[in-house]
C-alpha positions in Angstrom: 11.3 -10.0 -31.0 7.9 -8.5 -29.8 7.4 -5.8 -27.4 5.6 -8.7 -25.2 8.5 -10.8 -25.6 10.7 -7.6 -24.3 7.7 -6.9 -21.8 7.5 -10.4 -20.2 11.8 -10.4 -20.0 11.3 -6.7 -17.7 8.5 -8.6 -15.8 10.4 -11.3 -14.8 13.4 -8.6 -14.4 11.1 -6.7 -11.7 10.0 -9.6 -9.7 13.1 -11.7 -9.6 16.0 -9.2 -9.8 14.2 -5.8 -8.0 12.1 -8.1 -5.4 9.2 -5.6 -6.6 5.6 -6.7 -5.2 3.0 -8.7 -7.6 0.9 -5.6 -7.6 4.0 -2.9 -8.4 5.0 -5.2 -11.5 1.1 -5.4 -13.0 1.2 -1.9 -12.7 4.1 -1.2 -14.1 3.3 -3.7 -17.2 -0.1 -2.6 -17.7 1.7 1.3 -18.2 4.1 -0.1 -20.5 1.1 -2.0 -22.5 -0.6 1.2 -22.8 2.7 3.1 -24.2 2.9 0.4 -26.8 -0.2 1.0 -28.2 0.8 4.8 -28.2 4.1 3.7 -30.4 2.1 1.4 -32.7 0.2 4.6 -33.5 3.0 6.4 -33.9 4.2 3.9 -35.9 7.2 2.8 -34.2 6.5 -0.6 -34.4 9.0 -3.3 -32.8 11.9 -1.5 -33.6 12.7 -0.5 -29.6 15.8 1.4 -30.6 13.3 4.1 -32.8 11.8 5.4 -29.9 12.9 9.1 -29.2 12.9 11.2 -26.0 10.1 13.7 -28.1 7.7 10.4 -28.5 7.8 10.0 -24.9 7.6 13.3 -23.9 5.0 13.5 -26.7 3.5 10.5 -24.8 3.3 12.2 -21.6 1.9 15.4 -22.7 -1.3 13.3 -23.6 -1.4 11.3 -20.4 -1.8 15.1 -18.8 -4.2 16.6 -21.4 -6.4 13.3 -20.3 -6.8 14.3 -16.8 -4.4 11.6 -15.5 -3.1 12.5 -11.9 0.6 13.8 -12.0 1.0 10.5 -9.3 -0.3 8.2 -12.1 1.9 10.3 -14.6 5.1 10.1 -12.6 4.4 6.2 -12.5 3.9 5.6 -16.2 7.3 7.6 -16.7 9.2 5.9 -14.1 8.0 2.5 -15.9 9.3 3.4 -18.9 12.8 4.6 -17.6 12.9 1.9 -16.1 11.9 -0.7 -18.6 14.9 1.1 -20.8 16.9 0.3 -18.6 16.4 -2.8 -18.5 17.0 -2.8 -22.4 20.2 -0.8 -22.0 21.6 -3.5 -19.2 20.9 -6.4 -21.8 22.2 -4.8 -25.2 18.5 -4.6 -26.4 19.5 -0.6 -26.9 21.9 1.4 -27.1 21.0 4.1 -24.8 18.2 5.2 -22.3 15.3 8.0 -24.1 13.8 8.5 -21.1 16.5 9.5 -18.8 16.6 13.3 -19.2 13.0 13.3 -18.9 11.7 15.3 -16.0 9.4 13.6 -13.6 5.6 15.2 -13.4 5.8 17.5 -10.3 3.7 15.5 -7.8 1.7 17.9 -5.3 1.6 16.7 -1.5 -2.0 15.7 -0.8 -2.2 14.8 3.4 -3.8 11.9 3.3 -7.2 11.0 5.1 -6.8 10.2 8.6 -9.4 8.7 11.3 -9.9 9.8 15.2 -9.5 7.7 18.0 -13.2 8.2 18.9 -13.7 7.4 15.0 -12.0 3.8 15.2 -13.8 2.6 18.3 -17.0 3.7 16.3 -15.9 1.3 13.4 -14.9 -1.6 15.9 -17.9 -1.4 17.8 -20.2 -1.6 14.2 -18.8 -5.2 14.1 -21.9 -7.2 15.4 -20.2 -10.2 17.3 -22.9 -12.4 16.9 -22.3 -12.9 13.3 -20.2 -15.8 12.6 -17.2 -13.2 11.2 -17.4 -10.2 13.4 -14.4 -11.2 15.5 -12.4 -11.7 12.5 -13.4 -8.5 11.6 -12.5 -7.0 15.2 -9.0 -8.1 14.9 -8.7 -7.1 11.0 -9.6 -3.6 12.4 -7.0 -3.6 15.6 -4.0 -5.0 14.1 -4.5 -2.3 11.0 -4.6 0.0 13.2 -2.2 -1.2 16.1 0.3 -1.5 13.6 0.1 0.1 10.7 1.1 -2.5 8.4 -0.3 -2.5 4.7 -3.3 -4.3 3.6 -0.8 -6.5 1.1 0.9 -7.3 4.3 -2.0 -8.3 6.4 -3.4 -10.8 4.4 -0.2 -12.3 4.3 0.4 -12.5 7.8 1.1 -16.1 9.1 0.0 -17.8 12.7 4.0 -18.5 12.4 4.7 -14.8 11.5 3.0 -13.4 15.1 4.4 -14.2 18.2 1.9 -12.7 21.0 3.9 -13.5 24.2 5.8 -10.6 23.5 3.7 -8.7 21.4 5.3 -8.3 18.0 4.6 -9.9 14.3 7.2 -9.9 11.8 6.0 -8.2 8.5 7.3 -9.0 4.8 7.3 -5.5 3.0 8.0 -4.4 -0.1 10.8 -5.9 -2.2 10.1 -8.8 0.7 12.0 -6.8 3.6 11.2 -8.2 7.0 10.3 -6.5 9.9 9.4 -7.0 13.5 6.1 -4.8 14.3 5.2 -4.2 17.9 1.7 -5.3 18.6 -1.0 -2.9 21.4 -2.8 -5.1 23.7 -6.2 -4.1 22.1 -5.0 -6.0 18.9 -3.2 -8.8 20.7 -6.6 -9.8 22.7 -8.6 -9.5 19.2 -6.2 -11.9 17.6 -6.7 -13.8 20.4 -10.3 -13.4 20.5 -10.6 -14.6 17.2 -8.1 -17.6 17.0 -10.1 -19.1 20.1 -13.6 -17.7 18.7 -13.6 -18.0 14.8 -10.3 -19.4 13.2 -10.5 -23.0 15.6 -14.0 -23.6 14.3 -13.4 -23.4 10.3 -12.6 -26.5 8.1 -9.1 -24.6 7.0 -8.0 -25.6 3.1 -4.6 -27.2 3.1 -3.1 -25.0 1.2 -4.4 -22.0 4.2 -3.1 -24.2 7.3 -0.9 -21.5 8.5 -2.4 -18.3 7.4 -3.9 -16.0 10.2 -6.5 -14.7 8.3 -9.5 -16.7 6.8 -12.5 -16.6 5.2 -15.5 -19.0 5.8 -14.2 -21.1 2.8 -10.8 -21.6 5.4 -8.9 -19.8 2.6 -6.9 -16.7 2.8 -8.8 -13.6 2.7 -8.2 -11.1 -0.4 -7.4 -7.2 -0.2 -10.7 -6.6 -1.8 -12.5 -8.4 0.5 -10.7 -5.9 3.5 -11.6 -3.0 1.2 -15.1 -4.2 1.4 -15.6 -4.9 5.0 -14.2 -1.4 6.1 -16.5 0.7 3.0 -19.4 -1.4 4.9 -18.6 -0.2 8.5 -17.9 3.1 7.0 -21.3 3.6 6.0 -23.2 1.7 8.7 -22.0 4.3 11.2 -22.4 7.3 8.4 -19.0 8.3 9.0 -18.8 10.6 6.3 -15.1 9.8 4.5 -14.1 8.1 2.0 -11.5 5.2 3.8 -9.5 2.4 3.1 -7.8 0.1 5.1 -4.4 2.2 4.6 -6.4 4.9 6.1 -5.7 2.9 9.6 -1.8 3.1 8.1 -2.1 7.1 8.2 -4.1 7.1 11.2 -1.9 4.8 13.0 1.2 6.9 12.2 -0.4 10.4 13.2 -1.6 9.3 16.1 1.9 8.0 17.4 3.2 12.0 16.2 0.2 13.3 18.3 1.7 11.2 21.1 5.5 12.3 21.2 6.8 9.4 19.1 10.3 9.5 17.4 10.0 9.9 13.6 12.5 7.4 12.7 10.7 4.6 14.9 7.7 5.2 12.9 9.6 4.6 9.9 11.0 1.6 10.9 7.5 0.2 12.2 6.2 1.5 8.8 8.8 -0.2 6.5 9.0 3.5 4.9 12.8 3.2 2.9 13.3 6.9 3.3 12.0 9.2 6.2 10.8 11.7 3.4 8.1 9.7 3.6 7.1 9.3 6.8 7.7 13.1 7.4 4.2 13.6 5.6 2.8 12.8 8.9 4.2 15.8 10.6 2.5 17.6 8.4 -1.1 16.4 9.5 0.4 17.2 13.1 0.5 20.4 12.3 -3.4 21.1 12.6 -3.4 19.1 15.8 -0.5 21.5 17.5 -2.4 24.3 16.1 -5.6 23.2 17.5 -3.4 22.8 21.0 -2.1 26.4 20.9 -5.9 27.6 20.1 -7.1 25.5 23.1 -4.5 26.2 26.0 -2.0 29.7 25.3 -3.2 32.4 27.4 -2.8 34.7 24.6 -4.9 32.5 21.9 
C-alpha cells in the first residue's frame, strides 16, 4: 500500500472513530503529507515500518530551524504519534517511533482580548441601513454573549436556540453538546434580525433551518465572519489585530473580571480540561493589578 492509502485509512480513523472536527483532521493530514515528502527524501519510501525515532526527531529539528512556531511544531508531532498509532492498532507496525519523542515546549502567549467600551464601538460600526447590518449585529452579540467558536456559530440552527429562556445548545468539538446561556443584548439581536433580515431572504433548501445566512439564503462560511470583523476592525481604527475568537477570550475575561466561577466558564466554553480555561486568570491579573493601583490607600 501507499502512504495515501495508509493516510486516507487515519482520516477516516479521526473523523469517524475520535469524532475530531473537519478542520482538526485537514490539519492533521496536511502535516502528515508534508512528513511524507520529508521520508521520500530520506528515502524511506512506503515501507512504514523503516521509519526511526532519529528520522522524526531529525524531521522536527528542521520544522524549528524553519521558523515554525513550537504550537505548529507540537501539532505536526502529535499527528504523527498519532497516525502511528493508528498503524500500531491495525498491525500496519509493529511499534510506535514517535512515542518517546518529547513534545516542543509551547510558551503561554495571553491571547488578545477586547474592552467592553471596545465591543460597543465594533457593534455600533454596523450601519443598519445596509441590508446585512443586523445580521451582522447579532453575529457580533452572540460571539461575544457566549463565547462560542466561530466553527460553532455558523453551525448554529433556528432549532438549536431557544430564546424564551435564553440558552442555545452548541455542538463542540468531537460533536459534544452543550447548552450556552444567552445575555439579553444577544437575544434582542437575534431577534432583531430573524424579524428584520432572515424573514425577507429567499432561503436555499438545503439552509431552511440554519440561523445564519447570507444574501444567497445559504449558510455563511468562517471566512466570511473573519472578514466582517477585520472590516469593523479597521473602520473604527481599532488598532489590534482580531478575530472572531477574540470575542471567545474577551467573553471569558470579562466574566473573571466579574466574579465568575472558573469551572462555569469551562463548561460554557466547552474547554475539556480547566488548564485551559485557567489562561484567563492570567489576563485578570493586569486587571486586579490595575484595581490595587486605582483604590489601596498605600498604592
Amino acid at each position: 500500500m501507499m502512504w495515501k492509502d495508509y493516510i486516507d485509512g487515519y482520516k477516516s480513523y479521526l473523523k469517524i472513530e475520535k469524532s475530531l472536527t473537519e478542520n482538526t483532521v485537514e490539519a492533521y493530514v496536511k502535516d502528515l503529507i508534508k512528513f511524507e515528502s520529508y521520508c521520500e527524501k530520506k528515502k524511506i519510501g512506503n515501507a512504514l515500518a523503516n521509519v526511526s525515532q532519529n528520522i522524526i526527531r531529525e524531521y522536527i529539528d528542521e520544522l524549528n530551524e524553519s521558523n515554525m512556531s513550537a504550537s505548529s511544531q507540537a501539532r505536526a508531532l502529535s499527528g504523527i504519534k498519532s497516525f502511528f498509532k493508528y498503524l500500531l492498532i491495525n498491525d500496519i507496525v509493529d511499534r510506535n517511533p514517535a512515542s518517546l519523542i518529547e513534545t516542543p515546549k509551547i510558551g503561554r502567549k495571553l491571547p488578545v482580548i477586547l474592552s467592553p467600551e471596545e465591543v460597543d464601538n465594533l457593534i455600533k460600526a454596523i450601519d443598519t441601513d445596509s441590508e446585512t447590518g443586523y445580521r451582522n449585529i447579532a453575529i457580533l452579540e452572540v460571539l461575544y454573549g457566549s463565547g462560542i467558536r466561530v466553527s460553532e456559530l455558523v453551525n448554529l440552527r433556528l432549532t438549536d436556540i431557544n430564546l424564551e429562556d435564553n440558552f442555545i445548545k452548541v455542538k463542540g468539538k468531537g460533536n459534544k453538546e452543550r447548552l450556552v446561556p444567552l445575555g439579553n443584548s444577544a437575544k434582542n439581536a437575534v431577534n432583531t434580525y430573524l424579524q428584520n433580515y432572515r424573514g425577507s431572504l429567499k432561503i436555499h433548501k438545503d439552509s431552511e433551518n440554519v440561523l445564519f445566512l447570507n444574501r444567497r439564503g445559504r449558510q455563511m462560511t468562517r471566512v466570511m465572519i473573519f472578514t466582517i470583523i477585520k472590516d469593523l476592525a479597521i473602520k473604527i481604527s481599532l488598532g489590534k489585530t482580531i478575530s472572531p475568537h477574540t470575542f471567545r477570550h474577551s467573553f471569558a475575561t470579562h466574566l473573571i473580571e466579574g466574579g465568575a466561577d472558573l469551572r462555569a466558564i469551562q463548561d460554557m466554553l466547552g474547554h475539556e480540561s480547566i488548564t485551559t480555561t485557567e489562561v484567563y486568570t492570567h489576563l485578570d491579573k493586569e486587571f486586579l493589578k490595575d484595581t490595587i493601583i486605582r483604590f489601596h490607600p498605600r498604592s
